[in-house]
C-alpha positions, 0 to 999 in steps of 0.5 A, spaced: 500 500 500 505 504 502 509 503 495 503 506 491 504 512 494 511 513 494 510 512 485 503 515 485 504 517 478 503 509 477 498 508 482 493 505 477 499 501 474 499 493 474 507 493 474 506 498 481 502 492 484 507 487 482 513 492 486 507 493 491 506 485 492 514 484 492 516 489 497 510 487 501 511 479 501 520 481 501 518 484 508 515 480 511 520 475 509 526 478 512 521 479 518 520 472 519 
């Protein structure tokens, strides 16, 4: 969600939501 905002000018992109999807999964990795 957060990375949305950091690219709004893509926030309606599908790429966007792929980079979403791997930081959000990546951080949670790294928390585990």
């Amino acid at each position: 969600m957060g990375v949305v905002k950091v690219f709004p000018w893509r926030e309606s992109s599908l790429v966007t939501q792929d980079l979403e999807g791997i930081v959000y999964n990546a951080g949670h990795a790294r928390r585990a």
